[in-house]
N, C-alpha and C positions, 0 to 999 in steps of 0.2 A: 154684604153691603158695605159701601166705603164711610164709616162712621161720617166722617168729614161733610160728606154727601146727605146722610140721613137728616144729618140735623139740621145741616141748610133747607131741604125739602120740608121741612118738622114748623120752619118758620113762614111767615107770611110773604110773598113776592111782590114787591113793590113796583110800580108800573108807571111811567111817563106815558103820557098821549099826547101823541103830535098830531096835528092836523089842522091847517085856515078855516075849515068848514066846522061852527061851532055846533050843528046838528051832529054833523059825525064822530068831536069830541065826545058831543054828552052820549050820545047811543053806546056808543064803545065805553066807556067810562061806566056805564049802567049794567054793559053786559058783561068787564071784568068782575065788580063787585060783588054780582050776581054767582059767579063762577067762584068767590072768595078769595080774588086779590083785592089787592089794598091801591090803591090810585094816587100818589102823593103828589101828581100835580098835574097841568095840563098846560101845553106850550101851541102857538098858532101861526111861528113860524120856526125855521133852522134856528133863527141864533136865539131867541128865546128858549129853545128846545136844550142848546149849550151849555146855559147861563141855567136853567133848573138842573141842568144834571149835576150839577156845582155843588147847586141849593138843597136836593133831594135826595140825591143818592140815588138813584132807583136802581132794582136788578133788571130791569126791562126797560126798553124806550119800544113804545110803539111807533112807528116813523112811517110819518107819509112820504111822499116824493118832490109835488108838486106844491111848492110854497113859496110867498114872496120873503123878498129881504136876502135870507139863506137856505139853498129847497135841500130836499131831504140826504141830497147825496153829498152834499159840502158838507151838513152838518154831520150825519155820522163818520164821515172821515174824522173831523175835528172831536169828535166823542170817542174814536177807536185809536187814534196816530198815538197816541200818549202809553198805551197798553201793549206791546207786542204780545206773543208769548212766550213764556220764562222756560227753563231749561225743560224742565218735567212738563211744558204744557198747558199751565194753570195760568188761565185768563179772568179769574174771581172778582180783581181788582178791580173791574173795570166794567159797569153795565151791555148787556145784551142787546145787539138793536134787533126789531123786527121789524121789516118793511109791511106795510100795509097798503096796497097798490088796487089800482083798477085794472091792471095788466096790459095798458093802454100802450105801454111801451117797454119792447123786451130788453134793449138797450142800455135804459134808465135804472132796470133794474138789476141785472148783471152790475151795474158801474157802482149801484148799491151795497151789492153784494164784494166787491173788489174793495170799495171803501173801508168795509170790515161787518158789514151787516151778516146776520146767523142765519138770515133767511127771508121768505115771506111768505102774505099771505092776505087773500083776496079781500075787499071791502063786500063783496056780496056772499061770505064766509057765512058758515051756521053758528051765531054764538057760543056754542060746546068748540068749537071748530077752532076758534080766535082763541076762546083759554086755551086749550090742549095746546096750542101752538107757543103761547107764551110759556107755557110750564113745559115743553118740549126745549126750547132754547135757553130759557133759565137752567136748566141741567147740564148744558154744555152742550146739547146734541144741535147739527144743521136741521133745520127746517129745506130738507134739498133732497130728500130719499123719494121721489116720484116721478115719472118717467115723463110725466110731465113740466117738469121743472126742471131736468133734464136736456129737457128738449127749448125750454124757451131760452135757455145758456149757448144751445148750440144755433139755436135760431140766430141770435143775435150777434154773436161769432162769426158764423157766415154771413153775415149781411153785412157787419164793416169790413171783412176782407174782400169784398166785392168790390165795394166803395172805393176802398183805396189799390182796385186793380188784382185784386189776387198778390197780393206782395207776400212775398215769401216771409217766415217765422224770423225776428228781432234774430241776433246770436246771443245778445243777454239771457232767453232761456236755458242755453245749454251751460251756461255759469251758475243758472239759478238751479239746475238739476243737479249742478253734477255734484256736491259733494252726496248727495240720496246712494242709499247702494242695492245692487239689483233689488233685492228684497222691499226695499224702502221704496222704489217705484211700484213695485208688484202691489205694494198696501196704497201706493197713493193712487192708482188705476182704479183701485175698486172702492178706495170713497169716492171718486170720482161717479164711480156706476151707483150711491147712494148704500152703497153697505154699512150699518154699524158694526163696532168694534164684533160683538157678537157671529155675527155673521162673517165677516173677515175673518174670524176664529174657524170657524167652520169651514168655511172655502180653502183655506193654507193648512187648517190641520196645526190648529197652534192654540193654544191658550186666551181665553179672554184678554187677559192682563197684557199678555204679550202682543197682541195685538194694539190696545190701550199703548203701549210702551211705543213701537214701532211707530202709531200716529201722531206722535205726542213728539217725538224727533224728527221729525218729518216738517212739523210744523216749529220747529225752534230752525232747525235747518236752513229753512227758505221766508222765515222769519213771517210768518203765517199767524192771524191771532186767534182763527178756530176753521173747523172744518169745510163752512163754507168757502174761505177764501181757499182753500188746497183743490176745491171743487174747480173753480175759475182757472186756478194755475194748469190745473189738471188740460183744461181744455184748449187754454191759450197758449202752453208749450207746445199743444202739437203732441202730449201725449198720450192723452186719450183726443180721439179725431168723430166727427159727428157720424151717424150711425153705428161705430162702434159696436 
């Protein structure tokens, strides 16, 4: 285990909750606690949600979507723009968002996810469901390995290139690929299809670490701040393509 890792885990996870609905606040608030994070503050719209992670620090923002003033997708851009990730990969610095959605719009949340968000995850979620997901993205992992999530990425892909006519792929992806080398696409394909490092390990016939190694350049490369966003690239270059 990665010392560095254990003792972060060893500590309390601290949690922002966004959300205008102060019933939804307090519920969510009741059922981290309950789960034994720590809740350090609560925001009811974007820019309030900005201005506490200032104040707070949290290693989590729970983040709704749909909010007045600033909605959820301006603001975690503005919570993630300031963090890329650094040579080795390490996005520590800088709080985790979690989308917390009605799934109401696959779009919205895809552009969440582009913004810099780790992931999401349903408002009609099982409380066990909401912690695991928080302490799934505080470790660094996407919240994006289900074939279902998967699928609402590619939904959503297809439906604006419909929109704007079937237009052909920007040529800025092939800049944004190309310094990757075979190998380094081959590993960004299958986070793409939701692999962890683990399982990458396994599929290429490579080592844990090196697998770790390989995703971790991949995402300084195309200047990525965690595996979600290599997910989006994945789909929006045209390198991994829907049905796949």
């Amino acid at each position: 285990m990665d010392p560095d890792r254990g003792g972060r885990e060893a500590m309390t996870i601290s949690v922002l909750v966004v959300d205008d609905q102060p019933l939804v606040r307090h519920a969510v608030r009741d059922i981290l606690v309950d789960g034994g994070l720590l809740v350090v503050g609560e925001a009811s719209n974007g820019r309030d949600a900005v201005n506490a992670v200032v104040d707070t620090a949290p290693d989590v923002v729970l983040m709704d979507i749909r909010m007045p003033e600033l909605d959820g997708i301006a603001a975690t851009s503005l919570i993630c723009a300031d963090a890329p990730a650094s040579a080795d990969g390490d996005a520590s610095h800088r709080p985790r968002v979690l989308i917390l959605t009605t799934f109401e719009d696959d779009e919205n949340v895809v552009a969440a996810l582009r913004a810099g968000a780790s992931g999401f995850i349903g408002k009609g979620a099982e409380p066990d469901e909401i912690v695991r997901a928080v302490r799934t993205v505080h470790q660094g992992e996407a919240l994006l390995s289900s074939s279902a999530t998967r699928a609402l990425i590619e939904r959503a892909l297809i439906e604006r290139t419909v929109r704007r006519g079937g237009a052909p792929r920007s040529e800025r992806w092939v800049d944004v690929l190309a310094p990757l080398t075979p190998r380094e696409r081959e590993v960004l394909e299958l986070v793409a299809e939701g692999l962890t490092n683990h399982d990458i390990a396994i599929r290429l016939t490579i080592s844990p670490h090196t697998a770790k190694t390989h995703v971790n350049r991949i995402m300084a490369k195309v200047s990525a701040s965690d595996r979600a966003q290599l997910v989006i690239l994945a789909y929006e270059s045209g390198l991994v393509t829907a049905g796949s």
